[in-house]
N, C-alpha and C positions, 0 to 999 in steps of 0.2 A: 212650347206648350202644345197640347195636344187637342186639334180641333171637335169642337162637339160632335157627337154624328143625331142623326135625327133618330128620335125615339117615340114611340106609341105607347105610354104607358097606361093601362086597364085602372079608371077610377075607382072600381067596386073591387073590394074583398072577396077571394076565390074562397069560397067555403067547401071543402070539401068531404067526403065521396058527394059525389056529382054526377047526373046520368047526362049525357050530350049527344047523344042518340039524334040524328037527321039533323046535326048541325053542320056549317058551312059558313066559307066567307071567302072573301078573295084580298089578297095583299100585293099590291105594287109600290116598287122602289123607283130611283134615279133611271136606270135601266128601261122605265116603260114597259115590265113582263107582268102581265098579271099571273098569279098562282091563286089558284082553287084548294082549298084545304078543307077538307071533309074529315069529321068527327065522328065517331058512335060508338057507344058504350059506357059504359060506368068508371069515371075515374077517380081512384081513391086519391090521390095526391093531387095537388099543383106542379109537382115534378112532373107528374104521368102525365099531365095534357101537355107539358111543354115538345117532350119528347116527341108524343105521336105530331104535334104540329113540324118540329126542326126536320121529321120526316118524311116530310110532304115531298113528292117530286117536284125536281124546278125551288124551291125554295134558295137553296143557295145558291142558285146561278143565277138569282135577280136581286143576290148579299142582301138576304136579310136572316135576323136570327130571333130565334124567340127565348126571352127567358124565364125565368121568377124572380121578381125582387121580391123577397118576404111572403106574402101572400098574397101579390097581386101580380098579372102578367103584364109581359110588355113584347114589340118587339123592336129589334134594332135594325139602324144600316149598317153593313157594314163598310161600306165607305164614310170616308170624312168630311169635312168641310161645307161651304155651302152648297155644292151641289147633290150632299144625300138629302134624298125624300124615302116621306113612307105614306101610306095611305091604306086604310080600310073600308071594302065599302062591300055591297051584295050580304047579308050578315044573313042568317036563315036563321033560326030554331031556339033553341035558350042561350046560345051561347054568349049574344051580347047581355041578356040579362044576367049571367054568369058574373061575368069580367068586366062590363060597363061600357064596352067600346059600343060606338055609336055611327053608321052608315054616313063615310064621309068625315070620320075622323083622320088629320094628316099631321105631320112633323118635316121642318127641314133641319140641316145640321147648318153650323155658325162656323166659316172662315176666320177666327181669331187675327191670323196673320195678312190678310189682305187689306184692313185698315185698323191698326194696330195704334192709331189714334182716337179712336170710338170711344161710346161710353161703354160698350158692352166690353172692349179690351179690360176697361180698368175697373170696370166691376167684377170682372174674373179673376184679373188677377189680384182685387182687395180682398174677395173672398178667399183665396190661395193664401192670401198672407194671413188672413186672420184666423185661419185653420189652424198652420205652423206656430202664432201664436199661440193657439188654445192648447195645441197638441203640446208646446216646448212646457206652456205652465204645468199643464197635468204632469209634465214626465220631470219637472222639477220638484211640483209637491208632493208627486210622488219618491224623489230623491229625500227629501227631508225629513220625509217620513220615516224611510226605510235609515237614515244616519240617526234618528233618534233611539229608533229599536238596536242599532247594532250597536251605538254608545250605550244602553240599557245590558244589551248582552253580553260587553265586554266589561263592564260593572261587573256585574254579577258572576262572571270570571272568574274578576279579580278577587271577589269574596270566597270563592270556593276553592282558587289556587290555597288562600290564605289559612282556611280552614284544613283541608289537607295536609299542609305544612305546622301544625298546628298537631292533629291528629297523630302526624309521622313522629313530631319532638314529644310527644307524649308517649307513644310507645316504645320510641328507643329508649325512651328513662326508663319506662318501667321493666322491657327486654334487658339492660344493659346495666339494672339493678344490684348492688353490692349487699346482700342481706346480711351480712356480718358487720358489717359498717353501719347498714340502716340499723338496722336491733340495737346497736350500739348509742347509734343519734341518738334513736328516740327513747330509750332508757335515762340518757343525758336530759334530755330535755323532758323527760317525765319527773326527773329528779328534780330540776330546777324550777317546774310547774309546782311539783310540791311544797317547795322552800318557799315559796315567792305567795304561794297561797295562806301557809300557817305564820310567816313574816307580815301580814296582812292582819291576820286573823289580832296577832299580839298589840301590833300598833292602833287599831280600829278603837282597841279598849283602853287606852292610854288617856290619861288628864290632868291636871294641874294638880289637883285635889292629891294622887299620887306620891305624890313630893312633899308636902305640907305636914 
């Protein structure tokens, strides 16, 4: 398992375009290096302040890094375990009313494995499990879902193989048609439509009274 590292994450929503013009602050790590990071200008993204910050001199030789989560900043250590710290303090300009960080905000990272008995061990790692739970359900409901639509789609397949095969024995008869034989049939059977019809007609009027 992969130990925490320590993180500073900005409370307030970065809105931006943003002007940061004479802003300033300083951030030390584990290392004991302070860096100075001086801002100015107008910046349209959260990306863009990320970046002018990650290129500060000296920043990553005292491992720390800054990112965006969504739209709020943070920055990291980038070492592990208990021994990463972070700290923000000397804050100058808008910048903490920006991002929320506040003079004297700090973070350590969490040694998971150095008492692997703790409550913080196995609250990690119940979180871990109840993730893969959540993650395996969704990618199961999501399997059932998707076997319903493919039973639906092979359905409907099968009605259109049927249909087609349907269509094919319909045109081969009519392709494959004997017109001297059919004229013949149905001559036959127009004959015997008609016998069958005036044999009809004779008996309908038939009655006892007839005979008497």
């Amino acid at each position: 398992m992969t130990d925490p590292q320590a993180i500073l994450q900005g409370p307030t929503v970065v809105c931006t375009p943003v002007d940061l013009t004479g802003s300033s602050f300083e951030l030390v790590s584990e290392v004991a290096t302070h860096v100075t990071v001086n801002l100015s200008g107008t910046f349209n993204t959260i990306d863009e302040i990320r970046e002018a910050i990650n290129a500060t001199a000296g920043l990553s030789v005292a491992g720390i890094e800054t990112r965006s989560n969504g739209n709020y900043l943070e920055f990291i250590s980038l070492a592990k375990g208990g021994s990463a710290t972070l700290a923000i303090d000397n804050i100058v300009g808008s910048f903490g009313t920006v991002t929320g960080f506040s003079n004297g905000d700090n973070g350590t990272g969490v040694d998971l494995t150095a008492t692997p008995d703790n409550d913080l061990f196995y609250t990690a790692t119940d979180e871990v499990l109840t993730d893969l739970d959540n993650a395996l359900e969704s990618f199961l409901g999501a399997r059932t879902e998707i076997g319903a639509r493919l039973r639906t789609l092979d359905n409907q397949e099968s009605q259109n193989e049927k249909f087609i095969l349907d269509l094919q024995t319909t045109l081969s008869d009519i392709e494959n048609l004997n017109y001297a034989e059919a004229i013949s049939r149905f001559n036959i059977q127009g004959i015997a439509l008609q016998a069958a019809q005036q044999s009809f007609t004779r008996v309908q009027n038939l009655s006892l009274f007839n005979f008497l």
